[in-house]
FIDREN-744386 format. One line per field, with one value per residue (C-alpha): residue number from 0; x negated, y, z; residue in three letters. Coordinates in Angstrom, 1 decimal. Each point is the difference from the previous one (the first is absolute). Layout:
pos	NUM | ...
X	X | ...
Y	Y | ...
Z	Z | ...
code	ALA | ...
//
This chain:
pos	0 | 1 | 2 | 3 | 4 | 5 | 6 | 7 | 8 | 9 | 10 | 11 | 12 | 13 | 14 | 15 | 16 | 17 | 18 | 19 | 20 | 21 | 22 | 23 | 24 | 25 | 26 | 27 | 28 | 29 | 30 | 31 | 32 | 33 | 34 | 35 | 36 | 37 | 38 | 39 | 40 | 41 | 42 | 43 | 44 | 45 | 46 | 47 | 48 | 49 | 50 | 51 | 52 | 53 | 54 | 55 | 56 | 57 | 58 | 59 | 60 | 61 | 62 | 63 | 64 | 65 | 66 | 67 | 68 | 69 | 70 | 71 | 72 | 73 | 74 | 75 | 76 | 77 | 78 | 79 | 80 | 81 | 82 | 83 | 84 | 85 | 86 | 87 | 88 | 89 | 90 | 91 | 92 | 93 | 94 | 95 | 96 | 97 | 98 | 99 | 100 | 101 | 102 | 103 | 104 | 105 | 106 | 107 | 108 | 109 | 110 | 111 | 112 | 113 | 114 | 115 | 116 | 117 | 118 | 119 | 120 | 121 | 122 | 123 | 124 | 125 | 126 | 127 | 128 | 129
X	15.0 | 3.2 | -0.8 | -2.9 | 2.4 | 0.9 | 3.3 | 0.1 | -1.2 | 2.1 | -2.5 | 0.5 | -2.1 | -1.5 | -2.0 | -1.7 | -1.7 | -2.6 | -1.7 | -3.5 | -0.9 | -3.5 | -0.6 | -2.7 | 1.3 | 2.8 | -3.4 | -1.7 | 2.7 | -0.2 | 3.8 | 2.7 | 2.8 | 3.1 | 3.8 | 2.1 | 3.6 | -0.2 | 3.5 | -1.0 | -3.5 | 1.8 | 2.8 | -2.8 | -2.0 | 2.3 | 1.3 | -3.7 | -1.1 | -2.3 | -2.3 | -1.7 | 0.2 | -3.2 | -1.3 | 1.5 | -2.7 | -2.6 | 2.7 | 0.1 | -3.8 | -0.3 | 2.3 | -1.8 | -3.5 | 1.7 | 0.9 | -3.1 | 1.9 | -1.8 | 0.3 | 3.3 | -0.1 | 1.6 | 0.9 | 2.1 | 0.9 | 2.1 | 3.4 | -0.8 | -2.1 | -1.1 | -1.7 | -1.1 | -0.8 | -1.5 | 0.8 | -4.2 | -1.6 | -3.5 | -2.9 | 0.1 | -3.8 | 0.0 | 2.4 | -1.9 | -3.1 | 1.7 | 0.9 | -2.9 | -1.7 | 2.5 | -0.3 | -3.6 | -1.5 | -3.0 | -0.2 | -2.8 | -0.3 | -1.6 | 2.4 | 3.0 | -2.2 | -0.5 | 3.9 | 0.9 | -2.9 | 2.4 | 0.5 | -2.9 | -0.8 | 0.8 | 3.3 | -0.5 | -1.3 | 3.3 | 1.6 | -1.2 | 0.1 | 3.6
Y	-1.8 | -1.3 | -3.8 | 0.3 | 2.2 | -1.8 | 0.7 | -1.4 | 3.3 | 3.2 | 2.3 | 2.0 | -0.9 | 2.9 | 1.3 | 4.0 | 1.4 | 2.7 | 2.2 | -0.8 | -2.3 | -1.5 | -4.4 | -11.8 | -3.2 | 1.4 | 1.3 | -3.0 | -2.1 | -2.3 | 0.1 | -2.1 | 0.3 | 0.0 | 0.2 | 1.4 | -0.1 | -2.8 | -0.3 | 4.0 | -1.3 | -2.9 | 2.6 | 2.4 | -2.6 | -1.0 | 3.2 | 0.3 | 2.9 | -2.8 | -1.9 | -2.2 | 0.1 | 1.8 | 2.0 | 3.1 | 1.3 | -0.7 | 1.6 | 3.3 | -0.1 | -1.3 | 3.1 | 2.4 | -1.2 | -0.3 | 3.6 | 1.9 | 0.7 | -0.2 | -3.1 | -0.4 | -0.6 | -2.7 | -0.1 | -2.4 | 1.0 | -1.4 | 1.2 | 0.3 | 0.2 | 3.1 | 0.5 | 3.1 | 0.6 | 3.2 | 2.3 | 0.1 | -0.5 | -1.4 | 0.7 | -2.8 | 0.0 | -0.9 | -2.6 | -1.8 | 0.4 | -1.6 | -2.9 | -0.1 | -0.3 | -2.3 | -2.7 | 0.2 | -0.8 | 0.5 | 3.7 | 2.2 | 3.6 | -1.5 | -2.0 | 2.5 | 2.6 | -2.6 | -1.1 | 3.8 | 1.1 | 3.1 | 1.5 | 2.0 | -0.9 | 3.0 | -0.9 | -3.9 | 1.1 | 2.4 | -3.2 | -1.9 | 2.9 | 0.5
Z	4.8 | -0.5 | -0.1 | 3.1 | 1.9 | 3.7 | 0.1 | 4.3 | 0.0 | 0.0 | -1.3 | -3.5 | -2.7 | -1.0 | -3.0 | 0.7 | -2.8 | 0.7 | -1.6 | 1.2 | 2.6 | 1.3 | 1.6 | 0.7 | -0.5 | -2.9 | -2.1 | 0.4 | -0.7 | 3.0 | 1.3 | 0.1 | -2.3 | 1.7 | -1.3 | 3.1 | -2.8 | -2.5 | -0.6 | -1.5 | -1.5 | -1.4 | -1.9 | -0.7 | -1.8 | -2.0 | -1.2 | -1.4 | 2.8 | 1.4 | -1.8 | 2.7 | 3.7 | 2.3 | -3.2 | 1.2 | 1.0 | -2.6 | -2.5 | 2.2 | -0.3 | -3.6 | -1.0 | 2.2 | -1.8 | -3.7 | 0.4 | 1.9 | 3.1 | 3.6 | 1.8 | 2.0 | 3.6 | 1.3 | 3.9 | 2.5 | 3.0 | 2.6 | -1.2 | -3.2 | -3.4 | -2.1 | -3.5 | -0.9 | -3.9 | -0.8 | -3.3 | -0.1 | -2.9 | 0.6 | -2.7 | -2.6 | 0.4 | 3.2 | -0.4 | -2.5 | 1.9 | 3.1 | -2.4 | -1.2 | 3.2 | 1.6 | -3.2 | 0.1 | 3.7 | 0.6 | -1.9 | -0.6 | -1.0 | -2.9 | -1.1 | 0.7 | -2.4 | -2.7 | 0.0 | -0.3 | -2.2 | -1.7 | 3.9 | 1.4 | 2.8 | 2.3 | -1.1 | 1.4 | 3.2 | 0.2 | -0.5 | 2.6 | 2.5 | -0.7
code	UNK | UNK | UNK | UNK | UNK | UNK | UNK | UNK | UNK | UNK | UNK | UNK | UNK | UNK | UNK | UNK | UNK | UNK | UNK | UNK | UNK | UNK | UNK | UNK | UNK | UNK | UNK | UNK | UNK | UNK | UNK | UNK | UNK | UNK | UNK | UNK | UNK | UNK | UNK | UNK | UNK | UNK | UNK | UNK | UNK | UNK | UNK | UNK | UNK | UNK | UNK | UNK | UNK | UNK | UNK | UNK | UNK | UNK | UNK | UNK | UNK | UNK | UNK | UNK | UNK | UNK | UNK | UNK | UNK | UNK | UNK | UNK | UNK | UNK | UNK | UNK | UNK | UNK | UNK | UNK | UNK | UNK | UNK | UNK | UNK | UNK | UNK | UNK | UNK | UNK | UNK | UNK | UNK | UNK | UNK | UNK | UNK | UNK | UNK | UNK | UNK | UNK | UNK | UNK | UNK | UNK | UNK | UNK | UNK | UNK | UNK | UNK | UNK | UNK | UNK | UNK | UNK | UNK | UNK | UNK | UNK | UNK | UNK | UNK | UNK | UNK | UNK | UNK | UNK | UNK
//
């Protein structure tokens, strides 16, 4: 926040934490990098609290993913940017079946039952439902 803040602009910076909250280019990963303070970036890099410029994001995700917590949403608007992480934990099962799934395009049923063989299968189709 700090290094991505524009600071033309005399709005706060702002972080709100909530208890419980509900919410394309971010997920896909088709969006420009862009470093509005490098003099900042520059400082923060060195003092080792960047590692590389424009991973940012894929580190928010990356932790999200690492620790079963729902996907953050990411959203730009036209004064300003907001990521919302949620506490959620999502069911490990499902995470590995979404894994599974995204690494191995085309899927079947078939397949998804053979790579889980110890899960029944009520239990896969809860899986994929949720």
């Amino acid at each position: 926040m700090i290094v991505h803040r524009d600071y033309r602009d005399s709005g706060n910076s702002i972080i709100k934490i909530f208890d419980d909250i509900a919410t394309e280019k971010l997920n896909s990963g088709g969006y420009p990098s862009r470093t509005r303070n490098r003099a900042i970036a520059r400082a923060f890099k060195e003092a080792g609290i960047i590692e590389k410029y424009g991973l940012g994001i894929a580190r928010i995700k990356d932790e999200c993913r690492l620790h079963s917590i729902k996907k953050p949403v990411f959203e730009e608007f036209v004064h300003g940017f907001r990521v919302t992480l949620y506490k959620e934990k999502l069911n490990v099962g499902t995470n590995e079946l979404h894994e599974f799934i995204k690494n191995h395009q085309p899927v079947r049923v078939s397949t998804m039952k053979e790579h889980f063989n110890k899960v029944i299968t009520r239990t896969i189709e809860r899986w994929i439902n949720s």
